[in-house]
C-alpha positions as MATLAB code, in Angstrom:
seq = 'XXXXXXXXXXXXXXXXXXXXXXXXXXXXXXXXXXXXXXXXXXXXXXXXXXXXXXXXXXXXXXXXXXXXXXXXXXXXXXXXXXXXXXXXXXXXXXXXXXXXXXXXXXXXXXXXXXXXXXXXXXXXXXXXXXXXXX';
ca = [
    -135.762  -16.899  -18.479;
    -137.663  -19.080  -15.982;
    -140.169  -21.071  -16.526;
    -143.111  -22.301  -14.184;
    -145.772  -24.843  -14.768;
    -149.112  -25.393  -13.564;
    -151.081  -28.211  -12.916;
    -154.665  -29.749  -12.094;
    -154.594  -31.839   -9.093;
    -154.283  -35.471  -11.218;
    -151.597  -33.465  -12.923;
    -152.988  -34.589  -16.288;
    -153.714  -31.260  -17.166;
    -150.492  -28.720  -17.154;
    -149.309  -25.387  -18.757;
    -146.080  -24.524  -18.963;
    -144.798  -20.533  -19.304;
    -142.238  -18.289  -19.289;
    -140.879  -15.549  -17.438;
    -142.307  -13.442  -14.625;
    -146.130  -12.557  -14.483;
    -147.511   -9.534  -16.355;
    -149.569   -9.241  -13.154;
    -151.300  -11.098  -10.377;
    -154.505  -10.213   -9.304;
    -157.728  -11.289   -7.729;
    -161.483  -11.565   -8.881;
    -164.339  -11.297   -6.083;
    -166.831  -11.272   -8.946;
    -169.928  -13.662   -8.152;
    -168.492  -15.513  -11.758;
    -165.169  -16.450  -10.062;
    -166.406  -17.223   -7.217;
    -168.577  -20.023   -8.461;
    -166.089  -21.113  -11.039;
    -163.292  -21.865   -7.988;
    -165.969  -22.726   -5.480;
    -164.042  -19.991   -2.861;
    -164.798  -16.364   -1.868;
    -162.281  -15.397   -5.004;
    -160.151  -16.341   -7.611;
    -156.300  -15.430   -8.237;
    -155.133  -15.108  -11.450;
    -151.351  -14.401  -12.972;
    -151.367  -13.150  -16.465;
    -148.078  -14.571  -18.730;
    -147.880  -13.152  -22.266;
    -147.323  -16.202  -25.183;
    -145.592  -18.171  -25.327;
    -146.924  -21.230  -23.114;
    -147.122  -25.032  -23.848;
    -150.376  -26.777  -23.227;
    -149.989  -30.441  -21.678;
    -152.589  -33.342  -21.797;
    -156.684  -32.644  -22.902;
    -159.112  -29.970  -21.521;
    -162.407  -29.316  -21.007;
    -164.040  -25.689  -22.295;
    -166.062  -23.133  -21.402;
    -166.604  -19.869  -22.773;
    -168.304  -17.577  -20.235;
    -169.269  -13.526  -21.780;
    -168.007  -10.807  -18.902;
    -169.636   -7.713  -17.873;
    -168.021   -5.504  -20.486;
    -168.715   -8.385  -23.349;
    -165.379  -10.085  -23.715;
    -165.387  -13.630  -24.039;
    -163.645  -15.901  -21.801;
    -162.185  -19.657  -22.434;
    -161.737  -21.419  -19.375;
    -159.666  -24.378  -19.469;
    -160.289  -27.074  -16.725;
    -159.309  -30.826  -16.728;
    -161.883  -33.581  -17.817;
    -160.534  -35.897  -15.169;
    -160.545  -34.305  -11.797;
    -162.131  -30.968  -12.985;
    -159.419  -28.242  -11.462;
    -159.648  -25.239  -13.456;
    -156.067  -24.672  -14.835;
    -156.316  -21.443  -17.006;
    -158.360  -19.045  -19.333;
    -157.816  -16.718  -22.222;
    -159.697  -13.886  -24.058;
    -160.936  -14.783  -26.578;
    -159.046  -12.844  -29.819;
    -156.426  -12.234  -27.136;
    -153.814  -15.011  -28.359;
    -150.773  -13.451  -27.218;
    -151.345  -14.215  -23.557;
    -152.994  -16.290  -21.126;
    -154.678  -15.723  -17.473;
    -153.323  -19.178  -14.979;
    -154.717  -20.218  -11.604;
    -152.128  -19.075   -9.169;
    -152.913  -22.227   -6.673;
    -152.073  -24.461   -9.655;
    -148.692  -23.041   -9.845;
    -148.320  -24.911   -6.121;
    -145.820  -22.072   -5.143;
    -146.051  -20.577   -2.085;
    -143.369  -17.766   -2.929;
    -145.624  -17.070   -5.902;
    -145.733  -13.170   -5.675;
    -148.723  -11.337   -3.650;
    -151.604  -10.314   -5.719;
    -151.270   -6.196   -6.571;
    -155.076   -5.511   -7.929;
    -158.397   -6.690   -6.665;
    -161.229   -6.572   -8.646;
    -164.954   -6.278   -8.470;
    -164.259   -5.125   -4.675;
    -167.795   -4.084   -4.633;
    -167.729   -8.165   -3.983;
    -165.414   -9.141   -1.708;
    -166.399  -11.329    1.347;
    -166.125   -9.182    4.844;
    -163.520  -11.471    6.286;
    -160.983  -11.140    3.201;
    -158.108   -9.192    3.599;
    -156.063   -7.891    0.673;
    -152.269   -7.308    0.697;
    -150.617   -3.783    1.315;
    -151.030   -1.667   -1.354;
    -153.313   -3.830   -3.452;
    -154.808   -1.644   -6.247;
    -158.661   -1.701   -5.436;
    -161.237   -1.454   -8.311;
    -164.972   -1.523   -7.612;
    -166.042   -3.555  -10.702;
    -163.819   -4.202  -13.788;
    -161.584   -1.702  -14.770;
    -161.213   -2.453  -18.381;
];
């Protein structure tokens, strides 16, 4: 099984998982866009297990539909590394730019569309959802 890790830029900060991603998607929400400081975030989900390396930082942000969300981002040079729901222990949501990987595979769902800056253009066949689907 293979395993990746990602990092924050000092590289104090790492997760380590296993196997392919569950899925890889993007956010356009206003929310993900402030967190990463771009016009979205990408995301790869990786079900448990995954190893935690050096300290973090936390914040617990409420979505639209209520679930609470842990984001993990490093004390030292502040690069958010990953997030998980919370009561949702058997996985875990990872930046895809921490992975560093530029063969990382293409996003297949884009959410909160309804969002999404003009000039951003989504792979082929990229599942489109308005809002949140869940």
């Amino acid at each position: 099984m293979r395993s990746r890790t990602a990092s924050c830029s000092c590289g104090q900060l790492r997760i380590q998982v296993e196997g392919e991603p569950n899925g890889v998607g993007i956010c356009h929400c206003f929310a993900c866009q402030r967190r990463t400081g771009s016009a979205f975030a990408a995301l790869a989900g990786f079900s448990a297990p995954f190893k935690v390396f050096g300290s973090a930082t936390e914040y617990v942000r409420t979505g639209d539909q209520g679930a609470q969300f842990t984001f993990r981002f490093c004390p030292i040079c502040g690069t958010t590394v990953f997030h998980t729901e919370n009561g949702q222990n058997d996985s875990v949501s990872v930046a895809v730019g921490a992975f560093a990987d530029s063969n990382f595979p293409a996003p297949k769902v884009s959410v909160y569309d309804s969002r999404r800056h003009g000039w951003v253009q989504l792979p082929p066949g990229t599942i489109v959802f308005d809002k949140d689907p869940d």
